[in-house]
N, C-alpha and C positions, 0 to 999 in steps of 0.2 A: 395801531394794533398789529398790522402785519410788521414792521418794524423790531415792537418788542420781544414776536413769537422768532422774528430771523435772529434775533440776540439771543435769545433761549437756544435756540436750536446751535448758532456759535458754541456756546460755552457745554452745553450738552455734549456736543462732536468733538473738541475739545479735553473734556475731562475724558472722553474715549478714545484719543487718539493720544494722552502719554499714559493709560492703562492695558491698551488691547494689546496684549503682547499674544502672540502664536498663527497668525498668519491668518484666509481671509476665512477659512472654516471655525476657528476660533472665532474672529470679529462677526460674524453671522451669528454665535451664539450669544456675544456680548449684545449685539444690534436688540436680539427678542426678546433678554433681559430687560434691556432697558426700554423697549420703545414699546413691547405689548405687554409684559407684564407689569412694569413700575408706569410708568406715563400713560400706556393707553391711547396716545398717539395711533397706532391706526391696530385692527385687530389681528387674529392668527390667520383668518380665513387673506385679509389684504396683503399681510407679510409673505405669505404661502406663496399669493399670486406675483409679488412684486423680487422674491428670489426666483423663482420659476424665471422669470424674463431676464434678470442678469444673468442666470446661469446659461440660458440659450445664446446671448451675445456677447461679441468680444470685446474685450475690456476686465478693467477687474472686478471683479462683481460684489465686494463687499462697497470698495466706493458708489458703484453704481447703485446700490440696495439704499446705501446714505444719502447718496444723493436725492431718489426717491420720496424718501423719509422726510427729507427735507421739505421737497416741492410740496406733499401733501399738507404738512405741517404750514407752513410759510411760503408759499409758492415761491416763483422763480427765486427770488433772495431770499429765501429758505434751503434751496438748492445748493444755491451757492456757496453760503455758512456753513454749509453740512459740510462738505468738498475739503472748503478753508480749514475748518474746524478739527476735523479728521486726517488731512495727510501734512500740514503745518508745524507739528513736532518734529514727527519724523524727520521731515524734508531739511528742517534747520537741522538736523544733527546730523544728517548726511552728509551738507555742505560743509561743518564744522571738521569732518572727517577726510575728507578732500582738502579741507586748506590745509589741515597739519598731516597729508599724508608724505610729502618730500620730505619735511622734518624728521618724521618716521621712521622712511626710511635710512637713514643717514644714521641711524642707531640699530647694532646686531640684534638687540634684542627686538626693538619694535620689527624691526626686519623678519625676523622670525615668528610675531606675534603677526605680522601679514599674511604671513607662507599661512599659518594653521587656519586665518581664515579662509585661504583657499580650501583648504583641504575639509573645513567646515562647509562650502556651497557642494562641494563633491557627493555629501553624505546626504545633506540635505534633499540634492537635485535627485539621487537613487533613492531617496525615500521616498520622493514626488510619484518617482519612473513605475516602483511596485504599485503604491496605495493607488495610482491612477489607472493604473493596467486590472489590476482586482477589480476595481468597480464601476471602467469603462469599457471591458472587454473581456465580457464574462463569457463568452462562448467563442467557439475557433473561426467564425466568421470576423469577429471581428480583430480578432487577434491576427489572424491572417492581416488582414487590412492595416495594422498597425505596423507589422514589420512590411508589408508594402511600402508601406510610406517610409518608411527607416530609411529603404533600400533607396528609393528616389530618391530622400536629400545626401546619401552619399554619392548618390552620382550627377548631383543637381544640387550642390552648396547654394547657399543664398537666399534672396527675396524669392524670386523668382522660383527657386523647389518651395520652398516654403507656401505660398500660396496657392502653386498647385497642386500639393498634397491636401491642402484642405477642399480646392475643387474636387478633388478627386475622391475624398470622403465622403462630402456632402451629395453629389453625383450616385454612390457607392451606395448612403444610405435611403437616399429616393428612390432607387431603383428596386429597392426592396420591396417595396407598400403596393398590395395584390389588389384583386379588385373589391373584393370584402372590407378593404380600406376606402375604396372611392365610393361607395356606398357610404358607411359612416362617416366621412368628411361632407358630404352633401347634408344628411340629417345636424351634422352638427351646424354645418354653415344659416341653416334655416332655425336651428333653436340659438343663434348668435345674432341673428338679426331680428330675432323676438325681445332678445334681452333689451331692458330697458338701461341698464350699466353703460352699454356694450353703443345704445346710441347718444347716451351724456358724454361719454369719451373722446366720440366722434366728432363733439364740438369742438374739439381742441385741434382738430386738424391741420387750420391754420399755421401755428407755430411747431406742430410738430412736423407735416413736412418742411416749413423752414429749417429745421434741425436739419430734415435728414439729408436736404441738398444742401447745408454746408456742410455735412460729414461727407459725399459725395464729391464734392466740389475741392476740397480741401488733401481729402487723399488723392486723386488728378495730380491739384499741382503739385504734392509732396513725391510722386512718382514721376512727374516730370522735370524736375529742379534740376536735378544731377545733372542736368543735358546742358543746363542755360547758367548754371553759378561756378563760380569756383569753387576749391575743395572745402576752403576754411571760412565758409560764407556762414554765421549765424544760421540766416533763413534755409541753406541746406542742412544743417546739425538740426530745426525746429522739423524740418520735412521728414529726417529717420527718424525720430522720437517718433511722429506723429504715426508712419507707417506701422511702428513697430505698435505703439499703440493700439491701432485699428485690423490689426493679423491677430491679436491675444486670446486664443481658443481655450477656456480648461480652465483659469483661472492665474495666479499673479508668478508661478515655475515656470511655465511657459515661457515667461516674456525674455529669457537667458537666452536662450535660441537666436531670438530676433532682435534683441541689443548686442549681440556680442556681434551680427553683421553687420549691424546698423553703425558701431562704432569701433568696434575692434580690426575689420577688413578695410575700413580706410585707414588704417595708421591712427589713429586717433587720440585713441586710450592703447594701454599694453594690454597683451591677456592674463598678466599678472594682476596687472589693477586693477583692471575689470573685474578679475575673481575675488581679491579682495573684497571691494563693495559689494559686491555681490553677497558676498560671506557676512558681511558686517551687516546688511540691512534686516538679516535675519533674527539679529539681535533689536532689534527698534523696534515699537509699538506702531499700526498704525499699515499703512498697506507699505506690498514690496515693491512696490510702483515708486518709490520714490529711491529707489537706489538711481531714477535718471539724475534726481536731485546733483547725486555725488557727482554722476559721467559730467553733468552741465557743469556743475563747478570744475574740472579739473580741464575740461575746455574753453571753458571763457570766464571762468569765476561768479563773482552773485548773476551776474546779467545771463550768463550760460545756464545757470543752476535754475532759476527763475522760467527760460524760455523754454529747458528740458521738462520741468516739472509739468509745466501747461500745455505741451504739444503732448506726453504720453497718456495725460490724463482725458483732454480734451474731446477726442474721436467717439470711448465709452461712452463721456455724458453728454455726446450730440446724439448718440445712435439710441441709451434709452431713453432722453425727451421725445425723440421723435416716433418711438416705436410704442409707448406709455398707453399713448389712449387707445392703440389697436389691439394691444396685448390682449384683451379677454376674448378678443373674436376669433386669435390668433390659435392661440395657445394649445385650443383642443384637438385642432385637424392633427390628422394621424400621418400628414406628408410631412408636416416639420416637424412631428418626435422622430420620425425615419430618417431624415436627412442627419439633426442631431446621433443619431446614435452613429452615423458614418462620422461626422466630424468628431466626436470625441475620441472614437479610433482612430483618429487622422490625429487628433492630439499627442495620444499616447506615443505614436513613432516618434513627432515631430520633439518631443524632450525627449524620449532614448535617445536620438541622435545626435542631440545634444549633450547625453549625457555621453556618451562614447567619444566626443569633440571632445572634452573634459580632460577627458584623458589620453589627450594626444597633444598636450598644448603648453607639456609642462608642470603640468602641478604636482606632481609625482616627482619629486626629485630625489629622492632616494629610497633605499628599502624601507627605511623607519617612518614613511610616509604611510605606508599601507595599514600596520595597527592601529595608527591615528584615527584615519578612516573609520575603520571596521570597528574601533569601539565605538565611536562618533555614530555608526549607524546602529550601531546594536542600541547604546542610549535613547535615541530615537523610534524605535521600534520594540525593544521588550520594555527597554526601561520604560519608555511613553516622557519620557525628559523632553521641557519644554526646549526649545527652539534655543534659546536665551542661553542656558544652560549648556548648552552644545558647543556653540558659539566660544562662550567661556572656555570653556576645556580645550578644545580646539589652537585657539591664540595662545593658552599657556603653555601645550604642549609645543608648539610650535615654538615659542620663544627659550622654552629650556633645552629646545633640541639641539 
């Protein structure tokens, strides 16, 4: 039985992963379509609770929502088929696009049908930078807070700004929550240990702190590598994916930030290429986590593509197994909606700054580069033109320019 429900839940994830086109807000819509109102699979009140907790962790949170879906559906290889089933399009067509990218470029025009996809992540990443600034930084504390954080990783490039801006958010927003919160955190802790949910979940503890110390364990060595491997080591390329993976605050924009150090500051990939894929993934169905797909292919080919895909995706779906059955206890105290609301401020900086890298890296290579842009975002933002669409336009103008 469980067998035939992990096949279902395959071909389910699947048929959603070469239709879900528009990024992980779109696939959250597709997800409730099909899994609460057609399947019935689990209801609005569990879908409600089980985005709640991706969107509080890092990682991408539509996979992590699939993944979910899965396990409840078909436990652990239920999980698993969802994962497969959902980022498996995508990920081959990545790679597909990585092998014929040298061919590519070796022709003016695909040459130029690259350029525009650069200039297509450009529009996209400043769409990211407003729509997340609106509605993660709705009053001047935290927008203050966001350009804080800007201001650090320009003068703190790297893993290393990068993480501390989110210390420093999360710090930022705990220190908020008055004593009128330590009050209601105690009432809530005592109606969370009444719930009966809340201790059926708690039987899973077992395997889900096994999750959470190897998501523990595994970021360690991945932060320790660098010391002990050399540069072109496989298991140091699986260690940044994985990093980069387990820093992914906000959702799957973010993750430009922390791959373009992860692979573009060792020599790696160019920041050509990298914006490329970048730009192209935007067009693919299915999450934008799998633009490692492409980076893994174009450093080690299928075996690169394969171990990139699994080290980015990995850390997410250790940290929601592990964090799953405590979610309902978790969720109410009013210390971690305050820390959250520092880190999503800590978000916002951490891609403006990213996006302002963008444009210092080359991709603007002439004036004619700027109306691309700018209609590119306008399309995006009054038009409401899907992703796809953009994408298009973008690589054509590029190639006839």
């Amino acid at each position: 039985m469980i067998v035939l429900r992990a096949l279902e839940v395959l071909w389910t994830f699947f048929l959603l992963g070469i239709s879900a086109f528009g990024g992980p807000v779109a696939h959250l819509g597709y997800f409730r379509r099909t899994f609460v109102e057609k399947k019935k699979w689990v209801d609005d009140e569990e879908y409600g609770a089980l985005l709640a907790l991706c969107q509080f962790l890092p990682g991408p949170a539509s996979s992590q929502v699939g993944f979910c879906v899965g396990l409840h559906r078909a436990g652990f290889l239920g999980g698993i088929a969802a994962w497969i089933g959902f980022t498996l399009p995508s990920a081959l067509i990545m790679v597909a696009i990585a092998h014929y990218l040298f061919a590519f470029q070796t022709s003016p025009l695909a040459h130029g049908a690259l350029h525009g996809l650069q200039l297509a992540a450009v529009a996209v990443v400043a769409q990211a930078v407003w729509l997340m600034a609106q509605s993660l930084c709705p009053d001047t504390p935290r927008r203050a807070l966001a350009l804080l954080c800007a201001a650090v990783l320009g003068l703190m490039p790297g893993t290393l700004g990068e993480v501390s801006v989110l210390i420093i958010g999360g710090l930022t927003g705990w220190a908020t929550l008055d004593d009128s919160g330590l009050v209601r955190h105690r009432e809530t802790y005592r109606l969370a240990r009444e719930w009966p949910d809340a201790k059926r979940e708690l039987q899973l503890h077992g395997p889900a702190l096994l999750c959470l110390t190897l998501f523990a364990g595994l970021l360690l060595a991945a932060f320790m590598l660098p010391e002990i491997l050399p540069p072109q080591s496989p298991w140091l390329q699986a260690g940044a994916f994985y990093r980069a993976g387990a820093l992914v605050f906000g959702g799957g924009h973010v993750v430009l930030p922390l791959l373009r150090d992860a692979v573009v500051a060792p020599g790696w990939v160019s920041p050509q290429v990298f914006l490329a894929g970048y730009g192209a993934v935007q067009a693919m169905p299915g999450p934008l986590f799998t633009v490692a797909a492409y980076l893994g292919a174009l450093m080690g080919g299928y075996k690169g593509a394969a171990i990139a895909t699994v080290s980015i995706f990995l850390p997410g779906l250790l940290l929601v197994g592990g964090t799953l059955p405590y979610w309902r206890m978790l969720r109410t105290r009013p210390y971690v909606a305050a820390m959250m609301k520092g880190l999503n401020a800590a978000v916002v900086g951490l891609l403006g700054a990213a996006f302002i890298d963008l444009l210092t890296i080359s991709t603007i290579q002439s004036i004619y580069d700027l109306p691309i842009i700018l209609f590119a975002l306008l399309l995006l933002t009054a038009g409401r033109a899907r992703p796809i669409l953009v994408v298009i336009f973008c690589a054509a103008a590029g190639a006839v320019g």
